[in-house]
RONU-75090 format. One line per 10 residues: number of its first residue (from 1); their letters; for each residue x, y, z of N, C-alpha, C, O. Coordinates in Angstrom, 1 decimal. Atoms other than C-alpha are relative to their C-alpha. Layout:
BEGIN
NUM	a	X:Y:Z:X:Y:Z:X:Y:Z:X:Y:Z  ...
# end
This chain:
BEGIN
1	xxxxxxxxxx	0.1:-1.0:-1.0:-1.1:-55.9:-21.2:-1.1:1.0:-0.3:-1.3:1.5:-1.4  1.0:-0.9:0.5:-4.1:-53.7:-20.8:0.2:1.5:0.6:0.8:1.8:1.6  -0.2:-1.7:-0.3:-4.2:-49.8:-20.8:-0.4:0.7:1.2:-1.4:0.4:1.9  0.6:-0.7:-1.0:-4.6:-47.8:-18.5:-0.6:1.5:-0.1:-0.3:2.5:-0.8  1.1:-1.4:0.1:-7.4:-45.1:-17.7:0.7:0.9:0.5:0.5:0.9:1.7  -0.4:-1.2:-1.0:-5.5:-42.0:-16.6:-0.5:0.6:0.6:0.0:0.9:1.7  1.1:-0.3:-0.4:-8.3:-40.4:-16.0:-0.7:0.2:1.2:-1.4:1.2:1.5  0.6:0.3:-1.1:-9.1:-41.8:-12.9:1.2:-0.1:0.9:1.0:-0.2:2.1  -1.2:-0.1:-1.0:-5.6:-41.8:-11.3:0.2:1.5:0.5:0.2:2.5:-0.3  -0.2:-1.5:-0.7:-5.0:-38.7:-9.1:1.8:0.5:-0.3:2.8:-0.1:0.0
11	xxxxxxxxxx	-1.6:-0.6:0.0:-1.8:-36.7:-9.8:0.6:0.4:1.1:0.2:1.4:1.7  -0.8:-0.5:-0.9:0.8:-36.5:-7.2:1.0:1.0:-0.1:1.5:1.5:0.9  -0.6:-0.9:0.0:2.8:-34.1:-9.0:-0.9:1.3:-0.8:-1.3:0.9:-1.9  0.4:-0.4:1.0:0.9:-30.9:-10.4:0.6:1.1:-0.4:1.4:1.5:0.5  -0.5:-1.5:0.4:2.1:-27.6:-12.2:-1.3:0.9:-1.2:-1.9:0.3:-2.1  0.9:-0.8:-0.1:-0.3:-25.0:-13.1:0.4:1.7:-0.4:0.8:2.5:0.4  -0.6:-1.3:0.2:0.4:-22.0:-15.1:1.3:0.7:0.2:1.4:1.8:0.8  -1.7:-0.1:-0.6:4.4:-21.9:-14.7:0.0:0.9:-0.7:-0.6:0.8:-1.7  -1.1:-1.0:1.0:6.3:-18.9:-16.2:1.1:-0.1:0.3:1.2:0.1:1.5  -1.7:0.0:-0.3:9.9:-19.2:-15.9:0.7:1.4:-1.2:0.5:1.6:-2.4
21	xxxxxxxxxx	-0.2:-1.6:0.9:11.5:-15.7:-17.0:1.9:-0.8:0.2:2.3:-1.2:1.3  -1.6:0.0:0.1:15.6:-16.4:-18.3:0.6:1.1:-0.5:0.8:1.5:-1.6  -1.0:-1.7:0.1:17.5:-13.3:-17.9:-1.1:0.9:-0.4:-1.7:1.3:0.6  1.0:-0.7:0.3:14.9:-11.1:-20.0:-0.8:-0.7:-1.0:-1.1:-0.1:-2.0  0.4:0.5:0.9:13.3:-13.5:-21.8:-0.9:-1.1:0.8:-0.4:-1.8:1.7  0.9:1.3:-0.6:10.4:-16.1:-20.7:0.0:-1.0:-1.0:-0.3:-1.0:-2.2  -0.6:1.4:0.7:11.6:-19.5:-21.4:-1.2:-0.9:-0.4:-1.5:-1.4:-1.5  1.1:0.8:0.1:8.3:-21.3:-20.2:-1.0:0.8:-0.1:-0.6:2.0:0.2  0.7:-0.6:0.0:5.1:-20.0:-20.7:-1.7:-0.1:0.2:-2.4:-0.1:-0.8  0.5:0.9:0.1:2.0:-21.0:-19.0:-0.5:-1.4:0.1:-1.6:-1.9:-0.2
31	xxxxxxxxxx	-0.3:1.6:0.2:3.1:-24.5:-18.7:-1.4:-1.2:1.1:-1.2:-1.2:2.3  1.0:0.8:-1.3:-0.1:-27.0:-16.7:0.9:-1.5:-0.7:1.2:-1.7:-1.9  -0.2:1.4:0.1:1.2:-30.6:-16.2:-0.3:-0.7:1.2:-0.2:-0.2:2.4  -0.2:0.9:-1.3:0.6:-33.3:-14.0:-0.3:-1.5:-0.2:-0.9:-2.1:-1.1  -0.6:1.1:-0.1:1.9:-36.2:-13.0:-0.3:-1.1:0.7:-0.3:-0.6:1.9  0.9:1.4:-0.4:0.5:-39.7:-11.8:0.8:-0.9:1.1:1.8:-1.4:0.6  -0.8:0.8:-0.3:2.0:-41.5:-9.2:0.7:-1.4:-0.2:0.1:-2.4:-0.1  -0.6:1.4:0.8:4.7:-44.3:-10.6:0.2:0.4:-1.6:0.7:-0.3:-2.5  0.2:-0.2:1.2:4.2:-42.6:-13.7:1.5:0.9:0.0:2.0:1.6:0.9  -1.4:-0.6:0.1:7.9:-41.6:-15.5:-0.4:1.0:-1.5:-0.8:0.8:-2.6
41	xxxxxxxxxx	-0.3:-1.5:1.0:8.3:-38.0:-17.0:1.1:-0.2:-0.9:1.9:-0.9:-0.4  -1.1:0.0:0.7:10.9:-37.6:-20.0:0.3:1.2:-0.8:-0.1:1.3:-2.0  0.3:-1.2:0.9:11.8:-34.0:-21.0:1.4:-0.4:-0.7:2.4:-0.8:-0.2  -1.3:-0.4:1.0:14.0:-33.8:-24.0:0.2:1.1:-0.9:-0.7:1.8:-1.3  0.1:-1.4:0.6:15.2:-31.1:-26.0:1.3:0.4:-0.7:2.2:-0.5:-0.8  -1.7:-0.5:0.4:18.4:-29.2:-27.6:0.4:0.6:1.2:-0.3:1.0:2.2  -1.1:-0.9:-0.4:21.2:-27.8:-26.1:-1.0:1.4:0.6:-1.6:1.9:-0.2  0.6:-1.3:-0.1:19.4:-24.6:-24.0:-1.3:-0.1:-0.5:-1.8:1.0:-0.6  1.4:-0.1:0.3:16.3:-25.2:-25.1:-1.2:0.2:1.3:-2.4:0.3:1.2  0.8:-0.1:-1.3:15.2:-24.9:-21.1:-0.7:-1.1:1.0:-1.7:-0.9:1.7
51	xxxxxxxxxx	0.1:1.2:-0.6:15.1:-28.5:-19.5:0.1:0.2:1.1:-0.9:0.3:1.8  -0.3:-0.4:-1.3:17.1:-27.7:-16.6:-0.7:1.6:0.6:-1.3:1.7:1.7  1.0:-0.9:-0.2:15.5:-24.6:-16.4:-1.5:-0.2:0.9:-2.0:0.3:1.9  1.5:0.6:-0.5:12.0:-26.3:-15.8:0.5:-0.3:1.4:0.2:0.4:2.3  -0.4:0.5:-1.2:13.6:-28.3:-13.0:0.6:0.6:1.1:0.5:0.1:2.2  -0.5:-0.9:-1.0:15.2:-25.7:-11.1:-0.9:0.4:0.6:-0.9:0.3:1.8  0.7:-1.0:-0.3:12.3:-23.6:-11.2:-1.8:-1.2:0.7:-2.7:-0.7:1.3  0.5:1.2:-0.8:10.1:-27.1:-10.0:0.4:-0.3:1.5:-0.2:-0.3:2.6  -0.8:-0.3:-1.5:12.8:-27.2:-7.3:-0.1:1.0:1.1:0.3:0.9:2.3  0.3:-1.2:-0.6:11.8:-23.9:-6.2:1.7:0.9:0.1:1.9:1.9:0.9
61	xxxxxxxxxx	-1.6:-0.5:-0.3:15.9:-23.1:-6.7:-0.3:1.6:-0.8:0.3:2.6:-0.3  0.1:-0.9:0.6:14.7:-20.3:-9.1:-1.3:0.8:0.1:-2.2:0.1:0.5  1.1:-0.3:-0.2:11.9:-17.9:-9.0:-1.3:0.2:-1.4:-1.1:0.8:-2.4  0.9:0.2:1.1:8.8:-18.5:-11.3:-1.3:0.4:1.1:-1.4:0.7:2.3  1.4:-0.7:-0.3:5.1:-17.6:-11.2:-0.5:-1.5:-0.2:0.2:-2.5:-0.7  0.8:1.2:0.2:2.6:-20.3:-11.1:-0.2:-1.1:1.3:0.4:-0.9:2.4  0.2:0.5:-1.1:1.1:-23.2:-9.1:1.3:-1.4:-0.4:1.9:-1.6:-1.4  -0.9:1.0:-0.1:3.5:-26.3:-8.3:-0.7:-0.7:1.3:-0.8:0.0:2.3  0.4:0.4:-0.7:1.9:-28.6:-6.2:1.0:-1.4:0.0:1.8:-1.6:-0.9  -0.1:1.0:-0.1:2.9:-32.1:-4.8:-1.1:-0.6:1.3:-1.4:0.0:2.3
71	xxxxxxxxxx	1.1:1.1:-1.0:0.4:-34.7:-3.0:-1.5:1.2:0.3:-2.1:1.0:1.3  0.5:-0.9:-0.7:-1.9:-31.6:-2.9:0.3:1.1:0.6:-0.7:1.8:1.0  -0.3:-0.7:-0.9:-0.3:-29.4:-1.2:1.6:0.7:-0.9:2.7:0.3:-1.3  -0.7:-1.2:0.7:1.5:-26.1:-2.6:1.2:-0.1:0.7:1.5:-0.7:1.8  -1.2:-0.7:-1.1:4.8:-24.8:-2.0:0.2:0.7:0.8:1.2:0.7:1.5  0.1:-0.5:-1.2:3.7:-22.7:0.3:-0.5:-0.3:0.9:-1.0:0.6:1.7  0.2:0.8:-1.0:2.8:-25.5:2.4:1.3:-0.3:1.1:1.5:-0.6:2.2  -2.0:0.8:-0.3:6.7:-26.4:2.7:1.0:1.3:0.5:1.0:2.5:0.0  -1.7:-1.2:-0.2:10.0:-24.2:4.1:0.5:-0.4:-1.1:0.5:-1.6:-1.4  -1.3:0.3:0.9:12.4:-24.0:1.4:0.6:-1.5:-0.2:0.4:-2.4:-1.0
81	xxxxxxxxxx	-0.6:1.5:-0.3:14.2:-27.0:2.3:-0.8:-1.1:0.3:-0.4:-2.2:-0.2  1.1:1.6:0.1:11.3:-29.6:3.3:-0.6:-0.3:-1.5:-1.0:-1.4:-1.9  1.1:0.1:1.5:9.6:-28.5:-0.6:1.6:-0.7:-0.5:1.8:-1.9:-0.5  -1.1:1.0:0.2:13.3:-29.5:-1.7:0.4:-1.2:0.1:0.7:-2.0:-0.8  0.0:1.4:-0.1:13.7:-32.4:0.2:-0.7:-0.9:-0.5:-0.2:-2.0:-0.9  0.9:0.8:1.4:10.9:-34.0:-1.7:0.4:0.0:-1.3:0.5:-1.1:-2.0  0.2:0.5:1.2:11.4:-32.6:-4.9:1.5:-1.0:-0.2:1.5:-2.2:-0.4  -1.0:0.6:0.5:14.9:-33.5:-5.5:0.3:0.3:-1.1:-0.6:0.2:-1.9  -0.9:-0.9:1.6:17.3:-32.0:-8.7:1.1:-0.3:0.2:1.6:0.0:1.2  -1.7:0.3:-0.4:20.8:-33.3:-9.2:0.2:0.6:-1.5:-0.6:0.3:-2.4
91	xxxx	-0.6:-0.7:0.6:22.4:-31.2:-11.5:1.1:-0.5:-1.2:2.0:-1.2:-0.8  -1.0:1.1:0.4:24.4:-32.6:-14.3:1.3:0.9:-0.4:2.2:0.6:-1.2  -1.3:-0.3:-0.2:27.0:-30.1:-13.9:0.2:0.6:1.4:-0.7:1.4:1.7  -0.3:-0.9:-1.5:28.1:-28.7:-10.5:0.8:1.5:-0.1:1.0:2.1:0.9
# end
């Protein structure tokens, strides 16, 4: 199997300077990522270490600073609920 250039693939997911503040304390800091279409993300971590955290605040369920793009186009491209209906977050406790 041969490698692939990432390089040249366009990111359909991006993030861009995220801060996520938990209670009085900033969890993330700064955070740039982006993500390739087909391409699989894997955060892992301890207990609290701020996983779900990230995802919420991806979700737009929480309020954070920073850019969050998909396909190009910001979250303030989307209502609340259409930027949700894309991203998608299932919760692994209710």
């Amino acid at each position: 199997m041969g490698s692939t250039d990432w390089s040249m693939i366009e990111a359909t997911s991006e993030m861009e300077g995220l801060n996520i503040q938990n209670l009085s304390f900033i969890e993330w800091e700064h955070l740039d990522l982006s993500v390739a279409e087909s391409e699989v993300v894997c955060l892992l971590g301890d207990s609290g270490s701020g996983k779900s955290l990230l995802l919420r605040a991806i979700a737009d369920l929480i309020v954070n600073e920073g850019k969050v793009s998909l396909w190009g186009k910001g979250r303030e491209s989307f209502s609340p609920p259409e930027w949700r209906q894309r991203v998608g977050y299932l919760a692994a406790e209710i």
